[in-house]
ZAMARGU-4260 file (C-alpha; in steps of 0.2 Angstrom, whole numbers, plus 5000, padded with zeros to 4 digits):
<rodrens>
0) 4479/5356/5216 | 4468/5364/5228 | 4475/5362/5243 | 4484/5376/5252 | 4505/5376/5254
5) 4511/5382/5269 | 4528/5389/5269 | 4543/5375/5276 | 4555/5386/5290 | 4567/5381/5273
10) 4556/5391/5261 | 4552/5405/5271 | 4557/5420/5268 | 4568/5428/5278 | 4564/5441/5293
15) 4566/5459/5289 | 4580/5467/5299 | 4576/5481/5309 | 4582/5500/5302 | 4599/5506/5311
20) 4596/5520/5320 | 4604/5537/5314 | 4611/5542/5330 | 4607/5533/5346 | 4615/5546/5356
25) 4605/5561/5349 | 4588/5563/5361 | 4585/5579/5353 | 4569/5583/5342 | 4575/5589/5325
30) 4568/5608/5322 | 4550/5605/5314 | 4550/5612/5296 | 4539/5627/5291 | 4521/5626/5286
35) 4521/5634/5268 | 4506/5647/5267 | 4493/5643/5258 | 4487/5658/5246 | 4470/5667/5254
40) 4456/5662/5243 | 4449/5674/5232 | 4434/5681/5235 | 4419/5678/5225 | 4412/5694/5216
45) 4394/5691/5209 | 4389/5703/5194 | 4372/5708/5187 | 4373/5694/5173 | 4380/5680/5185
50) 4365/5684/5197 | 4352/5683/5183 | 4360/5667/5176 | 4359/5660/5194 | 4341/5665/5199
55) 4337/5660/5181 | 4344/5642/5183 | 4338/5639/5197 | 4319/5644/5194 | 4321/5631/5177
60) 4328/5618/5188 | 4312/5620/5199 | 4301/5621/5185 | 4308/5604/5177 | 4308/5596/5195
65) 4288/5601/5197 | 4284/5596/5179 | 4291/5578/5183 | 4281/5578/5199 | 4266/5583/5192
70) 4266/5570/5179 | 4271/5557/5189 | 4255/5561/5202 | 4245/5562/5185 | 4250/5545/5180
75) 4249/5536/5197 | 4231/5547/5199 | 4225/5540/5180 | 4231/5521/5185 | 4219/5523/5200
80) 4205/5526/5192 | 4207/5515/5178 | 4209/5500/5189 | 4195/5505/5199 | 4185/5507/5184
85) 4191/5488/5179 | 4182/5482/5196 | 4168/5488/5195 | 4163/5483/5178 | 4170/5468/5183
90) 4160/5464/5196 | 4145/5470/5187 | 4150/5455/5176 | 4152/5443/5188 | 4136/5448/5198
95) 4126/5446/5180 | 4134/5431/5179 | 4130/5423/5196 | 4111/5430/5193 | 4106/5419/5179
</rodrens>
């Protein structure tokens, strides 16, 4: 069931014939066809409103982007300190321990 079968010469499909040729006695290159022009692209015109839109978008995405950054330092900054506190009162308890 899982072995492989190979094709017999009898099963085989046969071997694709090769394309005639056109004109075997034409060696001429046929004219090459004309590249189509491609429109000129419009030009971008920025108004007043589209600039303030802009320069307002990008200083919110800024300000998103250093809020998440900030609170991210914050966080890795409070779990610092909050396992360094763990520490060293655990190894107040422990010494406390080992003294009596």
């Amino acid at each position: 069931m899982f072995t492989p079968k190979y094709p017999t010469p009898d099963t085989a499909p046969p071997p694709a014939a090769p394309a005639p040729a056109a004109n075997s006695l034409a060696t001429t290159n046929p004219a090459p066809a004309p590249v189509p022009q491609t429109p000129a692209r419009p030009t971008v015109q920025l108004t007043p409103g589209t600039v303030v839109a802009l320069v307002g978008g990008g200083t919110a995405v800024v300000l998103v982007v250093g809020a998440v950054l900030v609170s991210l330092l914050l966080a890795v900054a409070i779990t610092g300190v909050s396992v360094a506190l763990v520490a060293v009162v655990l190894r107040l308890l422990l010494k406390d321990l080992h003294n009596r």
